[in-house]
C-alpha positions as CSV (number, residue, x, y, z in Angstrom):
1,X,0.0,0.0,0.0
2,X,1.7,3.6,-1.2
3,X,1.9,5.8,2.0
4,X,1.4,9.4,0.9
5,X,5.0,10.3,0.8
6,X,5.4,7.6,-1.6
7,X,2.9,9.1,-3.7
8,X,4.5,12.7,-3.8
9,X,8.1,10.7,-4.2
10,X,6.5,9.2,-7.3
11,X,5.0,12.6,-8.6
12,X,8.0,14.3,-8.5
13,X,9.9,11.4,-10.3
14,X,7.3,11.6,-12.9
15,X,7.2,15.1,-13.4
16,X,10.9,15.4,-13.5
17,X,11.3,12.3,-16.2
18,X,8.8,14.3,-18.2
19,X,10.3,17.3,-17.9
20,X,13.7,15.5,-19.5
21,X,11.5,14.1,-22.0
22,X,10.4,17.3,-23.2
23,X,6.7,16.3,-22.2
24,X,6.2,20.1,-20.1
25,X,1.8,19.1,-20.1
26,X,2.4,15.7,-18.0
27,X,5.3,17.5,-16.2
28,X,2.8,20.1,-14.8
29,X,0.4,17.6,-14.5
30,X,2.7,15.8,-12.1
31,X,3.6,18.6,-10.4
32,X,0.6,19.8,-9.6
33,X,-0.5,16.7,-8.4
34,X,3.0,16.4,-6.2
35,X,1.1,20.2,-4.5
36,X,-2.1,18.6,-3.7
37,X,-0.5,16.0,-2.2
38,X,2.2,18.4,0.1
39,X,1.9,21.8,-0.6
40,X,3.9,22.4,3.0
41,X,6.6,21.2,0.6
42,X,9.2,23.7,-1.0
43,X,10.1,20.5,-3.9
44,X,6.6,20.7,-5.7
45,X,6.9,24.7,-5.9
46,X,10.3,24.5,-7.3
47,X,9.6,22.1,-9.8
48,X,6.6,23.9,-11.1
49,X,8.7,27.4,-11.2
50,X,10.8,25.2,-14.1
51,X,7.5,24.9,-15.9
52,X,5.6,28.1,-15.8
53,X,6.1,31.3,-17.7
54,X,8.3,34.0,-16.4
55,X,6.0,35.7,-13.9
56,X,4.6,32.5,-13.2
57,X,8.3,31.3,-12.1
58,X,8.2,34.5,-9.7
59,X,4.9,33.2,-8.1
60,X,5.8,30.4,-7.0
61,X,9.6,30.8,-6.1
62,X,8.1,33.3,-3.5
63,X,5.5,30.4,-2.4
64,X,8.7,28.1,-1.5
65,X,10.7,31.0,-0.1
66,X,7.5,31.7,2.4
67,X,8.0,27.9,2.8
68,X,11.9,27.8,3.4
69,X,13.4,30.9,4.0
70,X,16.7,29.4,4.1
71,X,16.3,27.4,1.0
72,X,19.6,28.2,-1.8
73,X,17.7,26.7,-4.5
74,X,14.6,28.7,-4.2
75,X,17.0,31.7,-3.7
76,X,19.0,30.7,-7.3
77,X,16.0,30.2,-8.8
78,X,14.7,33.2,-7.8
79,X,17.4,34.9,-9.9
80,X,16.9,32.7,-12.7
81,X,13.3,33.9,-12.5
82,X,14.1,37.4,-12.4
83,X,16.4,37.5,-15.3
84,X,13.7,35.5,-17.5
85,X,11.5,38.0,-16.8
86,X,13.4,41.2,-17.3
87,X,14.5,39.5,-20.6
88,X,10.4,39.0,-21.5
89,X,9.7,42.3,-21.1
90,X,12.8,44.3,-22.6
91,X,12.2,46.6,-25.7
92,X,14.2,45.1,-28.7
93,X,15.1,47.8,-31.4
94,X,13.4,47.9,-34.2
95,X,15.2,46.9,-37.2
96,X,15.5,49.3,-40.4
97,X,14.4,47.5,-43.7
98,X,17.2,46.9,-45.8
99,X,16.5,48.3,-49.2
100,X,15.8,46.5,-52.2
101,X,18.3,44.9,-54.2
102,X,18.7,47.3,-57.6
103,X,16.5,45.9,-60.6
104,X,18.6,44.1,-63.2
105,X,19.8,46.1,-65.8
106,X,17.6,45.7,-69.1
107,X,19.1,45.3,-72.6
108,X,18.3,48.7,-74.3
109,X,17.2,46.7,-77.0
110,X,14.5,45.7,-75.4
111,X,13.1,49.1,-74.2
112,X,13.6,50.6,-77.3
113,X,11.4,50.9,-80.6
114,X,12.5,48.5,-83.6
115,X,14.6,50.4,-85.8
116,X,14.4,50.2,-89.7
117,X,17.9,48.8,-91.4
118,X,19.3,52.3,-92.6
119,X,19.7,51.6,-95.9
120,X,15.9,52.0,-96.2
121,X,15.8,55.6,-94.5
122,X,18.8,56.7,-97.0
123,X,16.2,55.3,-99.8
124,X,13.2,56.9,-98.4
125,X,15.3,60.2,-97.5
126,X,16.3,60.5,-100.9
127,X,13.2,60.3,-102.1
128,X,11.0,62.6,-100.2
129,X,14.0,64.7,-100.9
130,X,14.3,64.9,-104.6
131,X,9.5,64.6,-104.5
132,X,10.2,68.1,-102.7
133,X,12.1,69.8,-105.0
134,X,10.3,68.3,-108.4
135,X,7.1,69.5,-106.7
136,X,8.6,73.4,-106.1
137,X,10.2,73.7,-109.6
138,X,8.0,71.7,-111.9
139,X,4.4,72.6,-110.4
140,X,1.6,70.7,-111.8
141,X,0.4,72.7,-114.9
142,X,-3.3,73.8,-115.6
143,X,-2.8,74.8,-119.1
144,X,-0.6,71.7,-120.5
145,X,-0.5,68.3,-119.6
146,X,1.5,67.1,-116.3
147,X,4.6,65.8,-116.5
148,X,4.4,62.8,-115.4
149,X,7.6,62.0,-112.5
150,X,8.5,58.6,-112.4
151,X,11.1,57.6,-110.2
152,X,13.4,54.6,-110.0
153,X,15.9,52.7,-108.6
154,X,18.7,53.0,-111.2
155,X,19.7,56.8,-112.0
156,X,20.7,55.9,-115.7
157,X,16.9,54.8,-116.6
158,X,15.7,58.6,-114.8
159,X,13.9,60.7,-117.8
160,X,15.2,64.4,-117.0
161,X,12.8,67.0,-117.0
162,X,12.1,70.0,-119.9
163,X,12.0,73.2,-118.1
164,X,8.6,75.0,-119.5
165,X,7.0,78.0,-117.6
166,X,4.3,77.2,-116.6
167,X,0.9,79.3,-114.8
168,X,1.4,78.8,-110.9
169,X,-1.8,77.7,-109.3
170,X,-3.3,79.3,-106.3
171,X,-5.3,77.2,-104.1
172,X,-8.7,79.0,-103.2
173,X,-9.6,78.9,-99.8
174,X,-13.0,77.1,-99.0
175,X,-15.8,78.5,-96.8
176,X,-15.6,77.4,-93.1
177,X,-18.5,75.8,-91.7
178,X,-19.8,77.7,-88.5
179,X,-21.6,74.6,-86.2
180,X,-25.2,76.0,-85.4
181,X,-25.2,76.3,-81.4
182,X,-27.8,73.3,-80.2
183,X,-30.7,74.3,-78.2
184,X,-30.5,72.7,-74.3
185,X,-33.7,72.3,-72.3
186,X,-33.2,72.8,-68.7
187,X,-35.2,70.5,-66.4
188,X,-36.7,72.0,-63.3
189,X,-36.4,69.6,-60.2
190,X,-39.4,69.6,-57.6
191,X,-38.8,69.3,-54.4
192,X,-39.3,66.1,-52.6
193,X,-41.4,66.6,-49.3
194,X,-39.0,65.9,-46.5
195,X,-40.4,63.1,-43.6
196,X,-40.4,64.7,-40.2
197,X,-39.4,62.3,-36.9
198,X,-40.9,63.2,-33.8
199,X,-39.6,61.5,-31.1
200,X,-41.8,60.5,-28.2
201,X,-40.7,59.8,-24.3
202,X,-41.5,57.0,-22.7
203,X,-42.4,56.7,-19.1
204,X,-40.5,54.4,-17.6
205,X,-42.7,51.6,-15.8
206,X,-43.1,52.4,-12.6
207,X,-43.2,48.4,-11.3
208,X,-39.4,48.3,-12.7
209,X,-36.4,49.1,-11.0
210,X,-34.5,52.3,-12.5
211,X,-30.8,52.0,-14.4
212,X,-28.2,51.6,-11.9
213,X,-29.6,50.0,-9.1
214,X,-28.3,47.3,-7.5
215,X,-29.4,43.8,-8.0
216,X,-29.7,43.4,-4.5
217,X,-33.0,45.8,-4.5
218,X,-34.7,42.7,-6.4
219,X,-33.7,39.7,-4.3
220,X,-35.6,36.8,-5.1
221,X,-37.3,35.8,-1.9
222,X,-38.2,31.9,-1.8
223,X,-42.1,31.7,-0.9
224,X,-42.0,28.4,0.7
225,X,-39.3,27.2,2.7
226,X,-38.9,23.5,3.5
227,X,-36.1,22.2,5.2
228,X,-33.5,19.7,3.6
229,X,-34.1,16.0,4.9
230,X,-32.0,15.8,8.3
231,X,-32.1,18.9,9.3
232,X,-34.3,19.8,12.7
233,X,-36.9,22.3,12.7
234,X,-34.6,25.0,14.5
235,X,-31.3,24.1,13.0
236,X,-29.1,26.6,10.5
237,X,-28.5,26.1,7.6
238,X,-27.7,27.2,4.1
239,X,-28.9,27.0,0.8
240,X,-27.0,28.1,-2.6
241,X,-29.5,28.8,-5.5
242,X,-27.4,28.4,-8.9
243,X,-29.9,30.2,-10.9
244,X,-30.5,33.0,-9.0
245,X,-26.7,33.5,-7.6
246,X,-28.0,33.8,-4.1
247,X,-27.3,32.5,-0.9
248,X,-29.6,32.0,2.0
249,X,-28.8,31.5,5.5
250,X,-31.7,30.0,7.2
251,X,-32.7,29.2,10.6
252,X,-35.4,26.6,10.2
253,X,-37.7,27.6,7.8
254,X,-37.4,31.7,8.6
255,X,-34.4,33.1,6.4
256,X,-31.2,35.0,8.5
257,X,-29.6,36.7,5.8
258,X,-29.1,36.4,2.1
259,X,-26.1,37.0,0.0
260,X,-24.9,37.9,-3.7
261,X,-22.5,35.2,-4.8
262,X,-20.5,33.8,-7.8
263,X,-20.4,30.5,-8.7
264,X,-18.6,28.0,-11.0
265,X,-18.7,29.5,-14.9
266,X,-19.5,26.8,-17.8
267,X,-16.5,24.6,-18.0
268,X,-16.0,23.9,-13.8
269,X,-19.2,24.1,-11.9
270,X,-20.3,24.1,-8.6
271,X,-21.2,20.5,-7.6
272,X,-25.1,20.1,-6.7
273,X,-25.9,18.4,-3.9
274,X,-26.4,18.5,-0.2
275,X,-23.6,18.6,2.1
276,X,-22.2,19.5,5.3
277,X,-19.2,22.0,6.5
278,X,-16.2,20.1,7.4
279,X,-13.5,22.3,8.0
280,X,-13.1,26.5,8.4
281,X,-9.9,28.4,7.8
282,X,-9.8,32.2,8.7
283,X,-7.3,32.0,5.6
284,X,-5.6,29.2,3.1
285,X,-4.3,29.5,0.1
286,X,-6.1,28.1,-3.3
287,X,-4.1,26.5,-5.8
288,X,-5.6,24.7,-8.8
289,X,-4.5,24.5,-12.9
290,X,-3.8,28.1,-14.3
291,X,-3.9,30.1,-10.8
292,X,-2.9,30.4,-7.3
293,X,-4.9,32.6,-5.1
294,X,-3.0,33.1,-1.7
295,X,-4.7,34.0,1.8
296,X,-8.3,33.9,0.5
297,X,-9.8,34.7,3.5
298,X,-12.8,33.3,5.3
299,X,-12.9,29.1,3.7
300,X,-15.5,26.5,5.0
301,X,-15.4,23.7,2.8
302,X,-18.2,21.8,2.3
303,X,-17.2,19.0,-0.6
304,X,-13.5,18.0,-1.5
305,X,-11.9,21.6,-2.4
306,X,-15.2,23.0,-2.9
307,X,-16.3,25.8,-0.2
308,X,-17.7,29.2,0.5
309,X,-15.0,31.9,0.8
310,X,-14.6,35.8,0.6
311,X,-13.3,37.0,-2.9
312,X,-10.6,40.2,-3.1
313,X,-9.4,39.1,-6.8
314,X,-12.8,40.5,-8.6
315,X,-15.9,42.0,-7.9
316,X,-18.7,40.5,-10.4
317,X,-21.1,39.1,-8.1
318,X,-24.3,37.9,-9.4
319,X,-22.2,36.5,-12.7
320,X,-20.8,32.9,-12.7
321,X,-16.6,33.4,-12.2
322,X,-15.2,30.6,-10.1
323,X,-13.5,27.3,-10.3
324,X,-16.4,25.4,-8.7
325,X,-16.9,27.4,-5.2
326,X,-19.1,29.6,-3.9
327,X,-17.5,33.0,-4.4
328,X,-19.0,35.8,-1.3
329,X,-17.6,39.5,-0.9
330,X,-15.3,39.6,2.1
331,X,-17.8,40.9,4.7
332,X,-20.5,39.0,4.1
333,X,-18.4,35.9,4.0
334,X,-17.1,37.0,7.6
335,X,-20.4,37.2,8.4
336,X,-21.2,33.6,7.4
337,X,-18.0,32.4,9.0
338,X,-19.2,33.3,12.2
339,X,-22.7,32.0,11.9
340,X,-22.2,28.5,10.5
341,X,-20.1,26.1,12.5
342,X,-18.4,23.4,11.1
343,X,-21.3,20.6,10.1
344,X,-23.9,23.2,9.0
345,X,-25.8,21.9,6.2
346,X,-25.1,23.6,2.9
347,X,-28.1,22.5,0.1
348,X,-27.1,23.7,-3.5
349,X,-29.1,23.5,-6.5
């Protein structure tokens, strides 16, 4: 039969073989597991500081120096801790973009329009040349017939030209057209009649509590009380209503006091049930996966780790927000610490 220190020995073997592995999950899951079992212990603390993020490592180094003062390891890792979280939260520079590598340099044939060979544009020169001057000395004649100018590729075959005077033509000028202006109708808009909102107020009904109240001003009262089986006509006790997010503390069947709570959200709810108070602590720490709330102050559990206690880390009551227990503001939770004793009967549904 294991003996509970040969249960933590074994969590702590497992969590640090998985931690060697590379297998951080089933290293936490060993090491919280190895806290459950001794959280008195510095060894489950430390080992979980290996595994956490940087402010997480802080957490719960200070949990095994409050543990072990004295302790060199806690101390060393403490500065491990420290330096891992400086280096999380340090400014790196921001580097200047480098700039682009230059484009490659393009042929500037390939840019560039297609050029004709140039022995065609000597051949086309020549002979928009030579059209220019037969046209300015041998006009076209009105009188006689044109000479006809026919030009070819071999000079020898060329038929010179007979210089005869000849009438110069005049070109006369043609009449310009003046474009006859368009006639443009203009439209005339009518205006649109414009819809007029007239807002009317509302009285606000007068059986309805105004914006901004508290919920407490609408505290469901339950009309008929019965007592949960076992419990005596005059004994205390207290019921949890889920829906509502109320407690009750009742004395028999006539209700003490009632309370705004928060319980368990979606994914870990409040067990249902009824139950009895078997242990109060003016303070103890919580510790479960993904927190660690220390000194919550005024605990009476009544199920495994599910109890009552007072609640400094938020301030949403009425609105599910806890890991499974019953979730009070401070005072009233002092208040119910002093009125229920341990074995008071605790009825949720």
């Amino acid at each position: 039969m294991n003996t509970p220190s040969d249960e933590l020995r074994n969590a702590l073997l497992q969590a640090q073989a998985a931690l060697q592995h590379g297998e951080r999950n089933a290293a936490r899951r060993s090491a919280w597991r190895a806290i459950a079992l001794a959280p008195e212990r510095e060894e489950p603390w430390l080992l979980m500081s290996a595994l956490a993020s940087p402010r997480a490592s802080v957490v719960y180094l200070i949990r095994a120096l409050e543990i072990n003062p004295q302790s060199q390891r806690a101390r060393q890792g403490m500065h491990w801790a420290i330096r891992r979280l400086r280096s999380s939260m340090t400014i790196r520079p921001v580097r200047t973009p480098q700039r682009p590598p230059p484009a490659a340099m393009v042929p500037v044939e390939a840019i560039t329009r297609t050029q004709w060979p140039v022995v065609h544009l000597v051949i086309f020169a020549l002979a928009l040349v030579f059209g220019i001057v037969a046209w300015t000395v041998f006009p076209p004649s009105q009188a006689a017939g044109k000479i006809d100018i026919v030009l070819v590729l071999n000079p020898t075959d060329m038929v010179k030209p007979t210089y005869t005077p000849t009438a110069t033509f005049t070109p006369t000028p043609l009449p310009t057209d003046t474009p006859t202006p368009t006639p443009t109708s203009t439209e005339t808009s009518t205006p649109l009649p414009t819809a007029t909102f007239t807002e009317t107020a509302t009285p606000w009904p007068s059986d309805m509590p105004l914006p901004g109240n508290p919920p407490e001003e609408a505290t469901p009262i339950p009309t008929q009380v019965i007592n949960p089986p076992g419990v005596g006509g005059d004994e205390r006790w207290i019921d949890v209503d889920l829906i509502n997010q109320r407690l009750y503390a009742y004395q028999g069947t006539e209700m003490v006091n009632n309370f705004l709570v928060s319980t368990g959200v979606w994914n870990t709810p409040t067990v249902t049930g009824q139950f009895r108070l078997y242990a109060k602590y003016p303070a103890a720490d919580m510790i479960g996966p993904g927190y660690y709330l220390p000194n919550v102050p005024y605990v009476m559990y009544f199920f495994k780790d599910y109890g009552l206690h007072g609640t400094y880390w938020h301030n949403n009551f009425g609105t599910p927000m806890s890991h499974g227990c019953v979730n009070l503001r401070t005072e009233d939770a002092a208040w119910l610490f002093d009125w229920a004793g341990v074995g008071t009967t605790v009825y949720v549904h």
